[in-house]
VMD Tcl script that draws the C-alpha trace (Angstrom):
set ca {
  {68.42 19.61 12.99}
  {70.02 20.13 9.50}
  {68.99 16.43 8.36}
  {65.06 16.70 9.73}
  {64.98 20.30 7.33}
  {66.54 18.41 4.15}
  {64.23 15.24 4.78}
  {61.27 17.42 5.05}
  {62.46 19.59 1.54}
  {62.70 16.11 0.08}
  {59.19 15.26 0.85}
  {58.24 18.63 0.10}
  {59.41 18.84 -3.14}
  {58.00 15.08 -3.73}
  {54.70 16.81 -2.90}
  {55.31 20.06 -4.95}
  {56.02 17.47 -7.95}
  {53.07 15.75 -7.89}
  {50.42 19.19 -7.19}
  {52.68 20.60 -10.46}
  {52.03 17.07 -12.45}
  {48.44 17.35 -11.16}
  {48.34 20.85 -12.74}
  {49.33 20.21 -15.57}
  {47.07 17.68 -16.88}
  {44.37 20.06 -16.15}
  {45.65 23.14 -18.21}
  {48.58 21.47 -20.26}
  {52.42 21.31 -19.50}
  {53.74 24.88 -20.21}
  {51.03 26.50 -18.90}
  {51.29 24.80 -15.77}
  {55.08 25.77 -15.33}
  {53.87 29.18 -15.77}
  {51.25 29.30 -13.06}
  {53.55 27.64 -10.68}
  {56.57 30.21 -11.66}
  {53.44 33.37 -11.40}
  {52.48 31.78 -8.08}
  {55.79 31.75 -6.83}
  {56.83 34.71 -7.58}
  {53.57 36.33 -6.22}
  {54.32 34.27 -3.16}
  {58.01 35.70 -2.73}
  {56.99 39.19 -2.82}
  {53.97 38.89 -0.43}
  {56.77 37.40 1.90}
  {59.37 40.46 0.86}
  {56.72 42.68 1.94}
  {55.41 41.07 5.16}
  {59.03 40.92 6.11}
  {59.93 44.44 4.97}
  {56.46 45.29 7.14}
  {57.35 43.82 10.58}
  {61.07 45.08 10.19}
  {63.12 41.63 9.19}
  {65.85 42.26 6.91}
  {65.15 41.05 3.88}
  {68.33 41.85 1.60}
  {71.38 41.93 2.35}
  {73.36 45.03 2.58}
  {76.72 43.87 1.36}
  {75.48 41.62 -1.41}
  {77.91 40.59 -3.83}
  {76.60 40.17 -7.33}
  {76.87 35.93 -8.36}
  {78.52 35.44 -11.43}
  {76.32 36.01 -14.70}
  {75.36 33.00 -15.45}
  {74.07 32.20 -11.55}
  {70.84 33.63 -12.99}
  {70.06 31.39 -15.62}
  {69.50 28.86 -13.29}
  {65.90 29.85 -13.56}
  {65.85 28.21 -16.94}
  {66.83 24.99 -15.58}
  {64.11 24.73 -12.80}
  {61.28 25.65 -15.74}
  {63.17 22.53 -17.67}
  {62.69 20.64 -13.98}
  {59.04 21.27 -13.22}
  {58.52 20.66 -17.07}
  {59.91 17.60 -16.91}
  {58.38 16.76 -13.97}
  {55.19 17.39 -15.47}
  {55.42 15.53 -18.03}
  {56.86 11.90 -16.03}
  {55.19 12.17 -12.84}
  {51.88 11.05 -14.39}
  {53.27 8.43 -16.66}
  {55.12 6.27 -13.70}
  {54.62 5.81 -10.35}
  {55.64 8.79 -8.13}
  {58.21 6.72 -5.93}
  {60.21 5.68 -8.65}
  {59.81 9.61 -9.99}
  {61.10 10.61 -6.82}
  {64.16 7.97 -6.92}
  {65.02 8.80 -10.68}
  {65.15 12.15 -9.77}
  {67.47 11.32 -6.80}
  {69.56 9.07 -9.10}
  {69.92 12.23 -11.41}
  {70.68 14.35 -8.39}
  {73.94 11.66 -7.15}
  {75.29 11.20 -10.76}
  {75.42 14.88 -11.41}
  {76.74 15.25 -8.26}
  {79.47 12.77 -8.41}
  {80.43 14.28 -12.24}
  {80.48 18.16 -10.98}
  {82.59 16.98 -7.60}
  {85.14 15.09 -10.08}
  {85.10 17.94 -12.51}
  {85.16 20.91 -9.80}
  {87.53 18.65 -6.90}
  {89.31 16.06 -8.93}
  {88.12 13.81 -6.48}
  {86.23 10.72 -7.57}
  {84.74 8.52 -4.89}
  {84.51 5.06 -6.03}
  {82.32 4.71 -2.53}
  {79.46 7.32 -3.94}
  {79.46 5.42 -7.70}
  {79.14 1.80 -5.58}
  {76.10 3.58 -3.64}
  {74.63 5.08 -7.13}
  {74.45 1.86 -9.09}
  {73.04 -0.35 -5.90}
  {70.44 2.50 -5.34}
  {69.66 1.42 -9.49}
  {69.80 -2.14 -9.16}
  {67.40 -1.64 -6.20}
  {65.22 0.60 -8.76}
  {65.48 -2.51 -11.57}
  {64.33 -4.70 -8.83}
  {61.93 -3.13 -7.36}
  {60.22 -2.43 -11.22}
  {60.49 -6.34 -12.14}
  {58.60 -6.88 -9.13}
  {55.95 -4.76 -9.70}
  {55.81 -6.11 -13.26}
  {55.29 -9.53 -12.02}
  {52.97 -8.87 -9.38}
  {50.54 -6.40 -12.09}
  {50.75 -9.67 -14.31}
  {49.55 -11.85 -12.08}
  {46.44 -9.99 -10.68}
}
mol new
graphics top color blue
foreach p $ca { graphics top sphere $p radius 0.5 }
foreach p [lrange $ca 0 end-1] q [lrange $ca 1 end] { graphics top cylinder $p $q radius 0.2 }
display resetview
């Protein structure tokens, strides 16, 4: 059951990436991040409340406080949808999506060496045939767009 709720947060964020992109070249870059941060937020506390409403627990009693810097992970996701906003309409959005994925398993791979000491030769093997696949898959496209 676990897999079927990542795929579908994968597609769904592949969808969120292109509405934001979509966004954004109506009302500029920046100003899309901040509708999509005011929206969310907006979103998350009509949620708190219909929860809080119909009796669900929202917080946590015994929360323990992250470290400091957990909360400036908020500045990386603006940098993200930014980003986002800015690529998404310049190349297609499948090799967006696999860029982003590449980014994902070579920042993974660095921060599990880093945090584990363990490096798995394995995960590198599957990161650079996932990028030859990319190359490929580009050259093709560039050949068939020259021909028609």
């Amino acid at each position: 059951m676990m897999y079927f709720f990542a795929i579908a947060a994968g597609g769904l964020v592949v969808f969120s990436m292109v509405m934001n992109s979509q966004l954004s070249r109506s009302v500029g870059v920046f100003q899309g991040v901040f509708i999509n941060f005011a929206v969310g937020l907006l979103t998350s506390l009509l949620v708190y409340f219909l929860c809080s409403y119909f009796g669900t627990e929202v917080l946590n009693k015994n929360i323990i406080l992250p470290p400091w810097y957990a909360f400036f992970g908020a500045f990386l996701a603006i940098a993200v949808v930014a980003s986002c906003n800015i690529v998404i309409p310049k190349i297609p959005v499948v090799y967006s999506a696999v860029l982003i994925f590449l980014g994902q398993i070579i920042t993974g791979l660095i921060l599990d060496t880093l945090i584990s000491g363990y490096f798995d030769i394995y995960k590198v093997l599957g990161a650079v045939l996932i990028t030859a696949g990319l190359f490929l898959n580009a050259k093709i496209d560039a050949k068939l767009q020259v021909v028609a």
